[in-house]
Backbone bond lengths (Angstrom), bond angles and torsions (degrees), N, CA, C in turn:
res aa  C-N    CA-C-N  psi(-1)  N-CA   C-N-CA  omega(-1)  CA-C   N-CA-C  phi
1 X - - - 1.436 - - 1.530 108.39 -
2 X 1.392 126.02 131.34 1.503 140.02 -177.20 1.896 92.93 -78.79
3 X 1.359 85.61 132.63 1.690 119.28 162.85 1.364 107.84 -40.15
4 X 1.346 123.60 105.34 1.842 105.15 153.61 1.447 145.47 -81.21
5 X 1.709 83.79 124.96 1.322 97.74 -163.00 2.097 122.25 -65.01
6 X 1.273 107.70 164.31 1.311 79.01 170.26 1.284 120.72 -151.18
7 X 1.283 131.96 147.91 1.126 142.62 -152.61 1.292 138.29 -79.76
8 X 1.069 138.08 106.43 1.457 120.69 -146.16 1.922 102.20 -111.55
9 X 1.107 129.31 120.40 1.705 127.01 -162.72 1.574 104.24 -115.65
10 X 1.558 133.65 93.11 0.868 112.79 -177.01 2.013 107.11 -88.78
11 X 1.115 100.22 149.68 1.615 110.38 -176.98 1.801 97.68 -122.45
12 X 1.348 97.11 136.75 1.639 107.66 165.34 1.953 100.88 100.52
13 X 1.302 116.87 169.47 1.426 134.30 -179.66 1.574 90.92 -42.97
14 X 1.415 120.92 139.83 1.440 105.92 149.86 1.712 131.67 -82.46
15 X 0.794 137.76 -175.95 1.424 120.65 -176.29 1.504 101.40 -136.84
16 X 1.182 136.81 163.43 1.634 144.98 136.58 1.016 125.88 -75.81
17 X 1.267 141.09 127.31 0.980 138.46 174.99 1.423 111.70 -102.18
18 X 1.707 104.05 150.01 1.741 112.43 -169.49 0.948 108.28 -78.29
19 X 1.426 117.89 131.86 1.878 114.92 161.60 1.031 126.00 -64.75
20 X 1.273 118.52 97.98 1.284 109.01 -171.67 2.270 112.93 -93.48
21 X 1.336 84.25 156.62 1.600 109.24 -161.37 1.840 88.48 -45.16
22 X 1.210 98.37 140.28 1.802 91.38 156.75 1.623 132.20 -150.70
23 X 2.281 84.50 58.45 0.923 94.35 -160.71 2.244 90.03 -89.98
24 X 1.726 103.52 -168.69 1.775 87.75 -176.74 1.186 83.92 -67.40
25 X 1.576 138.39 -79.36 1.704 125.55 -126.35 1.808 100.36 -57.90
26 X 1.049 116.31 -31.96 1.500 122.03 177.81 2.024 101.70 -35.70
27 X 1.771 95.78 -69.76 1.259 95.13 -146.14 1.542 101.49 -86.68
28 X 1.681 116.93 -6.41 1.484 125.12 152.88 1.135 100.02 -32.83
29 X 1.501 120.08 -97.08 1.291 131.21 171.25 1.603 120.25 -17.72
30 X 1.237 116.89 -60.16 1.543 96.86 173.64 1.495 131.35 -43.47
31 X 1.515 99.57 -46.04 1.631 120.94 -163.07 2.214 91.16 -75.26
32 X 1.310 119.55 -54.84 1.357 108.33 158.53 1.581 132.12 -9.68
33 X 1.669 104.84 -79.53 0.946 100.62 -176.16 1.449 130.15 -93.62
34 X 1.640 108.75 0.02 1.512 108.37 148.70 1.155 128.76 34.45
35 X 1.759 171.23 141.49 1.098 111.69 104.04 1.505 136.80 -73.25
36 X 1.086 125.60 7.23 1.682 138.56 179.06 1.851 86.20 -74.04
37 X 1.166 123.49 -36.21 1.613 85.25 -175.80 1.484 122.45 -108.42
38 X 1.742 101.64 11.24 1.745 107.31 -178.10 1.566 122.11 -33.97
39 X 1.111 120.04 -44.62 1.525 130.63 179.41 1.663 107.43 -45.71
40 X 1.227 109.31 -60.51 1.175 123.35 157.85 1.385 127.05 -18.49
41 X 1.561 89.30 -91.03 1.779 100.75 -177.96 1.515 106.82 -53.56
42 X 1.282 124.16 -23.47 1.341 129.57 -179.55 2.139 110.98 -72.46
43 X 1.134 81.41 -41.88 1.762 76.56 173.52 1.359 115.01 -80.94
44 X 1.467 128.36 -20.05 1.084 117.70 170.49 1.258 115.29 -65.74
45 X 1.336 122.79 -66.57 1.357 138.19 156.59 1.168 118.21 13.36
46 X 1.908 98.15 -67.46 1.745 120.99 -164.55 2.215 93.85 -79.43
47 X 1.073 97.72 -36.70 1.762 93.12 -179.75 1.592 114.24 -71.70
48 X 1.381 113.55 -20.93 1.372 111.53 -168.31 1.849 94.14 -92.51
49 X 0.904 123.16 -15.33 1.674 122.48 176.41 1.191 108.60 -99.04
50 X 1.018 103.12 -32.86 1.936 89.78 178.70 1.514 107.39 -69.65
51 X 1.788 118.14 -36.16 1.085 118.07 -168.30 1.423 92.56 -76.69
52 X 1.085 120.87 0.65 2.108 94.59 -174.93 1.484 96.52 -93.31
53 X 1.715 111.63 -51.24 1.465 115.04 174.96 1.445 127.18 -33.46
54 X 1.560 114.69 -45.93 1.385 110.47 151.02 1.444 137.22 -62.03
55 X 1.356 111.39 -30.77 1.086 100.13 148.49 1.671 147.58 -54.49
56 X 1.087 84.39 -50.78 1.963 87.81 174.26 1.425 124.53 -88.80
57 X 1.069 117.81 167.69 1.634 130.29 -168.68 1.302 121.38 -18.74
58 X 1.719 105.29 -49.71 1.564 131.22 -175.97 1.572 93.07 -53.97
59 X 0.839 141.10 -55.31 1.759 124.90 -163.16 1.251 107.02 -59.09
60 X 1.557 137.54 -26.95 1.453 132.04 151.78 1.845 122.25 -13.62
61 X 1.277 87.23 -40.94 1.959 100.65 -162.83 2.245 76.66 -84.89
62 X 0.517 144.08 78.04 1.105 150.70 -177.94 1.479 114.95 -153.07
63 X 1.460 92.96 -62.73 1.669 92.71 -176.89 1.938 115.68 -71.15
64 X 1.148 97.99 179.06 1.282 108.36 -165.52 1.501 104.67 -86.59
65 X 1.475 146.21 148.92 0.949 150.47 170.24 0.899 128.05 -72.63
């Protein structure tokens, strides 16, 4: 008995699709701006500024007088 084959029907304009780059910083960048991982990039974001703010001078205004 022969394999069934199967048929593939495209309907509508066809389109091209872009090649996109697939080099790492390329697909870094894709996976970045995501939206499935915004939450993410957003907490890093918020941890990497708070940690600098403590770091520098400005965390002075912190302590108590």
């Amino acid at each position: 008995m022969a394999p069934k084959q199967r048929v593939v029907v495209q309907t509508g304009p066809t389109r091209k699709r872009q090649q996109e780059p697939s080099g790492f910083l390329s697909s870094a960048y894709r996976s970045i701006t995501a939206s499935e991982n915004a939450t993410v990039v957003r907490s890093v974001v918020v941890f990497g500024a708070a940690v600098a703010f403590l770091h520098s001078s400005f965390s002075e205004l912190l302590i108590p007088q």
